[in-house]
N, C-alpha and C positions, 0 to 999 in steps of 0.2 A: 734793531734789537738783534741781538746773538742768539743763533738758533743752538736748541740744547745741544749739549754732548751725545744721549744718545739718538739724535738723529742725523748725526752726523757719516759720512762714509768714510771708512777707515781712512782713507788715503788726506781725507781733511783732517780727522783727527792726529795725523800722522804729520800734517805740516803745522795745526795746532802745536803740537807738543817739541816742537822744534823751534819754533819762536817763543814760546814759554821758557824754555830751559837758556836761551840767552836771557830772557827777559832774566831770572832767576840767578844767573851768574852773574848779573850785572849789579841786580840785590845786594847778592852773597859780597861782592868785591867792595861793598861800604864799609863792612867789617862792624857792622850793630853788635851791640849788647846788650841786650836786653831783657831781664826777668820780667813775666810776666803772670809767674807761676801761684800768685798769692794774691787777694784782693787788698793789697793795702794801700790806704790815703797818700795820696799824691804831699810834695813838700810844701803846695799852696794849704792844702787842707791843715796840714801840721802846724804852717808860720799863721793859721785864721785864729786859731787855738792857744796862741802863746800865752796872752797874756796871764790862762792860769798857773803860769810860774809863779806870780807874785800875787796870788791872792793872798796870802797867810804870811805878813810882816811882823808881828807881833806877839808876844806871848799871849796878851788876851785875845789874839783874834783863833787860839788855839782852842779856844773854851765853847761845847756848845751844850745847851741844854744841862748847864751845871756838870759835864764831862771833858777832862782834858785829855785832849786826840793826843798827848805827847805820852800819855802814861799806857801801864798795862788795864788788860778790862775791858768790855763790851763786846764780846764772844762774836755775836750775832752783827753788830757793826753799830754806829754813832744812830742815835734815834732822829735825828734830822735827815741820813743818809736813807733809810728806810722810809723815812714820807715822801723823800724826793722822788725813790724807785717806784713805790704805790700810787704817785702821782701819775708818773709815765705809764704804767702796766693796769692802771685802773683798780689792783686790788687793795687791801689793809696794809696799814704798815707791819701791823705785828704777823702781818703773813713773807717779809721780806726778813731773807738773812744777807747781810754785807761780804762779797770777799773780795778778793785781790782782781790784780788786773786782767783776770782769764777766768771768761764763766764757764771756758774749756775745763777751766781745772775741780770746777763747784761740779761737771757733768760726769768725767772721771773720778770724784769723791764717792760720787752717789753712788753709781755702779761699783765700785772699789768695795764701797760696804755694803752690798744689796750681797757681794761674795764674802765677804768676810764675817758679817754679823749680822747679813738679813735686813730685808725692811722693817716696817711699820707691823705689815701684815704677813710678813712671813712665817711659816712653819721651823725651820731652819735655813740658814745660812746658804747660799745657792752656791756656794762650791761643794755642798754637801751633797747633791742634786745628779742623775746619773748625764742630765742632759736641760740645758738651757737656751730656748729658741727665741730667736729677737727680731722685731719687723723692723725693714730698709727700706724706705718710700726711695723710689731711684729715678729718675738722677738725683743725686741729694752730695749731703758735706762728707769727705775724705775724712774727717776728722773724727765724725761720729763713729763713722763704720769701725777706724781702727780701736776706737775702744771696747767695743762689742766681742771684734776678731781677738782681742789682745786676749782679755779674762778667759774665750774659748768658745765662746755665744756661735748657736751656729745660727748663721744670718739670712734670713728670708727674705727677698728682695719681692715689693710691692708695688705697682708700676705707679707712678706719677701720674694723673690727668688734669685737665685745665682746673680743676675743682679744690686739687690736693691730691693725697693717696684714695686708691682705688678701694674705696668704703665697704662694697661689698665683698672683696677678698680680704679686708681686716676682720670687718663683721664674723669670718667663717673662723679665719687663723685663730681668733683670741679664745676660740672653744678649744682649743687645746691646753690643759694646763703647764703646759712647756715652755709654752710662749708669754714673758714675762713683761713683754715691753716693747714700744714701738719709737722711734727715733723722726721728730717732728722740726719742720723749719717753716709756721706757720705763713707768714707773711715777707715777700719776697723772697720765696726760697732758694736756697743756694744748690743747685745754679742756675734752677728754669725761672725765677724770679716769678714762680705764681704766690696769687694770695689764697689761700683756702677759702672755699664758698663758706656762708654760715651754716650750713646746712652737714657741711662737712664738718664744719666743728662742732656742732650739735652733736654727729653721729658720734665723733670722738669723744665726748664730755660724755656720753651716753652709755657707752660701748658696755656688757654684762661679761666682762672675759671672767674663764674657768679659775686662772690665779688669782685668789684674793689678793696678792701683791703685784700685778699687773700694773708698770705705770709708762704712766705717758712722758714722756722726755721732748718736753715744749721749750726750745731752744730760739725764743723771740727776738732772735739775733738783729733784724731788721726793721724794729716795728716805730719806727717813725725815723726811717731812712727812703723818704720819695726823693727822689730827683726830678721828677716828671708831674707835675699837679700838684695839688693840694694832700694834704694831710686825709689820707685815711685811716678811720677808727677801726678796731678791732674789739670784739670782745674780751669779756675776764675770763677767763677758761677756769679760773677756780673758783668761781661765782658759777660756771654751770658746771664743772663738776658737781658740787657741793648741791646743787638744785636737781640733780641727777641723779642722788645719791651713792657721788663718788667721790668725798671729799677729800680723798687723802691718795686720789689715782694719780696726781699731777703734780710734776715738778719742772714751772717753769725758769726760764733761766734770760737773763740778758745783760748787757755793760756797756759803758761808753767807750768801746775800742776805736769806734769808726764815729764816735763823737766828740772825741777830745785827742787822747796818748792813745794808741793802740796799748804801747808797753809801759803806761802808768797812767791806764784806766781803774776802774772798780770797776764790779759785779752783780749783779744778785742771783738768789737762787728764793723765787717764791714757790710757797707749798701751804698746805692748812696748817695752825698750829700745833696740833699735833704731831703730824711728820718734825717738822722744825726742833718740837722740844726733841724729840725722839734722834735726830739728824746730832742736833747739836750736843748732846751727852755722849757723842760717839766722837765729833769734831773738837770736843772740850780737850781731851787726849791727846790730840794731834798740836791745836796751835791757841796760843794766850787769846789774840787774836790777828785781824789783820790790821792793815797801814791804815788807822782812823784819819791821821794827818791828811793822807790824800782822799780818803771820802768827804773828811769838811772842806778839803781845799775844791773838789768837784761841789759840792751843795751851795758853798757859796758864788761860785762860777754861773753852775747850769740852773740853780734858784728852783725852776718848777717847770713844770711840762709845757707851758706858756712860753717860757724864755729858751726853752729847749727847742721847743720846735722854730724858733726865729732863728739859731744858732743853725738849724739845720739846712735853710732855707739859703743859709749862704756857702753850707757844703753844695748844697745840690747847685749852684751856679755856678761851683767850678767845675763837678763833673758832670755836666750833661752835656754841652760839649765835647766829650768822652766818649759818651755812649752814642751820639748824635755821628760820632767818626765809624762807631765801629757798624752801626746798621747802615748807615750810606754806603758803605765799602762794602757791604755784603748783598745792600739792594741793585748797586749797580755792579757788580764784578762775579756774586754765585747767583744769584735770583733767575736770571734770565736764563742759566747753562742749565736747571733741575738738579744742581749738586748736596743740595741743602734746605732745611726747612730751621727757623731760631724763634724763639720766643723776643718779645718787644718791651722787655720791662720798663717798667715807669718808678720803679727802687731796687735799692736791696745795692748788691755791688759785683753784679757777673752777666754775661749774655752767652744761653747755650745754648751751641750748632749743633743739629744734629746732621751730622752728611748721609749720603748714600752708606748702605754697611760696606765693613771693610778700609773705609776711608782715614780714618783717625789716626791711628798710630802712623801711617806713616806720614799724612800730611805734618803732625807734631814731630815725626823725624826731621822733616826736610826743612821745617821751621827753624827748629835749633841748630841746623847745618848751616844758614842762614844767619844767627845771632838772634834768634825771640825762642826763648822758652815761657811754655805757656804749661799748665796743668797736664800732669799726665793723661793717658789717654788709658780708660778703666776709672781713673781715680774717683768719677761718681758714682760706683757701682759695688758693692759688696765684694771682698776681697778681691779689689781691683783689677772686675771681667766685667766688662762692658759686651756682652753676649753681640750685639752686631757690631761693635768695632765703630761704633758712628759719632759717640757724643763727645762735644769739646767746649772747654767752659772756657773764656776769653772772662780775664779780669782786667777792665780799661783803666781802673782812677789810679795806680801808680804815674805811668811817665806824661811827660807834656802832651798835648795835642801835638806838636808839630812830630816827635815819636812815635806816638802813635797812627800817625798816620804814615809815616815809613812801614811800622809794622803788620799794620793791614794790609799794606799792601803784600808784603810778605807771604801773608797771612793765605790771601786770597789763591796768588802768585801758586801756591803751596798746595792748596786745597784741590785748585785745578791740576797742577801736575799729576798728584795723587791718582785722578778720576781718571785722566788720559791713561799713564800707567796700566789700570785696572781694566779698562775699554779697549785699546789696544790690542789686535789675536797678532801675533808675530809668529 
């Protein structure tokens, strides 16, 4: 076994880093290309899904529930597509609204109008507001955060624990009535790939915050995305809100992005009826509705949580694999040197390293000088500062196995120059 870096004497670490940077030039001299910056389904996962191009041959196969997907009408989306969602999410149909292929954009609606015209339970309109404060479970999704930073939300970053967010500095934050909202990625979260304890979720379904408009932004991106074992259950979070008495705290969200088309999936956006009728007289404005055609073209495809999760079963046999490449390369090539500690997901679609501080940015320089671009380095963290410079989120299921294991190597290759670099007194 390789004795760590720092127990090494300079003069080793000094013939270390000299055999590394050939090792690295020899890399570099493949001339890779490779993005790695986005978790999207590999071309095997895209070609497993084809067939639903040709669900929907016929004009009558356009018809559901006495509704034609071809015409205007059904605001909220086809009533078959919404049992399909409350099947997978465990709650009501009439607690599901239908959108398009990005429940990015159902998570940007809400907030768009929580500033423009206020919630459910709002006093007024929160750009009317001198000041709007928003919780950031971190490491968490680049995605979220920019929506929060965008409107002007100043963003509170909440540390992440093996459990979920750190419960009792929500507990304290939400007695602020400033603080309007907190940004959740329940189960496999992006990128530490934890599941929230129940007890976590209890707290959250629970939570007595100062703003009566306080909501939870439950973004169930992954919730029947194992790759690794069996199917884990989750609770309804608006079955305990509602038994909490906070029925209208939550708006969860999920789609078949990473189940079907990334770019011509559906959506949903579940909430209590209430919020929804209240959501949708504001969304009635905006659009007729959405692409009904592709929501029956999915219902008849993915049929119910039964056939969905078999469908999934044969995702996760192409990427585990994947993920099986990227923790080997980091048990045998950083584990032994103390460069790094990663989480081991068994779903979701990311593994995050956390290196020694300092490390990240420029291991993800020397990557991309290499040919692998991977996620910036901050990008999980509240306007983009990653306070020790250490986390790196590796998203495996794009390229083939035999790439990806060029790129680990890279990867690795990288991580260690970085540390020598750092270690090195010259």
């Amino acid at each position: 076994m390789e004795l760590a870096y720092q127990k090494r004497t300079q003069e080793e670490l000094r013939q270390e880093l000299a055999a590394l940077r050939q090792r690295f030039d020899a890399l570099k001299a493949k001339d890779m290309k490779l993005n790695m910056a986005r978790g999207k389904p590999g071309k095997a996962q895209l070609d497993l899904v084809s067939d639903l191009l040709g669900v929907l041959v016929t004009p009558e196969d356009c018809i559901s529930d006495g509704v034609d997907a071809r015409n205007y009408g059904e605001l909220s989306g086809l009533p078959a597509a919404k049992r399909l969602f409350a099947d997978i999410l465990g709650c009501k149909p009439e607690e599901c609204f239908i959108g398009g292929n990005a429940s990015l954009q159902l998570m940007y609606d809400t907030i768009s109008k929580a500033f423009t015209h206020g919630l459910l339970h709002s006093k007024q309109p929160w750009s009317k507001l001198p000041r709007v404060k928003w919780l950031c479970p971190a490491p968490g999704y680049d995605r979220h955060f920019k929506i929060t930073q965008s409107f002007g939300c100043e963003m509170i970053t909440v540390p992440m624990t093996p459990d979920g967010p750190d419960m009792d500095m929500v507990e304290e934050l939400v007695r602020d009535p400033e603080v309007k909202g907190i940004w959740c990625v329940p189960k496999y979260s992006n990128p530490d790939g934890i599941v929230y304890s129940d007890e976590t979720v209890r707290r959250l379904a629970s939570l007595k915050p100062a703003a009566p408009d306080f909501t939870l932004m439950w973004d169930n991106a992954y919730c029947v995305h194992e790759f690794d074992g069996d199917f884990v259950p989750f609770s309804d979070i608006l079955t305990l809100c509602r038994e909490a008495c906070n029925p209208d705290m939550v708006f969860e969200f999920a789609s078949t992005s990473k189940i079907t088309f990334p770019g011509a999936g559906i959506s949903v956006m579940a909430s209590s009826v209430d919020n929804l009728k209240y959501m949708e007289k504001l969304a009635g404005i905006q659009i007729i509705s959405y692409d009904k055609i592709n929501q029956l073209r999915h219902v008849k495809y993915l049929r119910d949580k039964a056939h969905t999760l078999e469908l999934m079963q044969k995702h996760a046999a192409i990427i585990r694999p994947k993920f099986a490449c990227v923790l080997r390369h980091l048990e045998e090539e950083i584990a032994p040197l103390g460069l790094a500690t990663w989480q081991k997901p068994k779903g979701g679609y990311f593994v995050s390293v956390n290196t020694l501080p300092g490390l990240a940015k420029r291991t993800l320089a020397l990557c991309k000088e290499a040919g692998v671009t991977m996620t910036g380095a901050g990008a999980t963290f509240p306007y983009g500062v990653d306070p020790n410079d250490s986390n790196i989120r590796i998203a495996p299921t794009l390229p083939p196995v035999e790439e990806l294991e060029q790129a680990m190597e890279i990867f690795c290759t990288c991580l260690r120059l970085a540390a020598l670099e750092q270690l090195i007194k010259e």
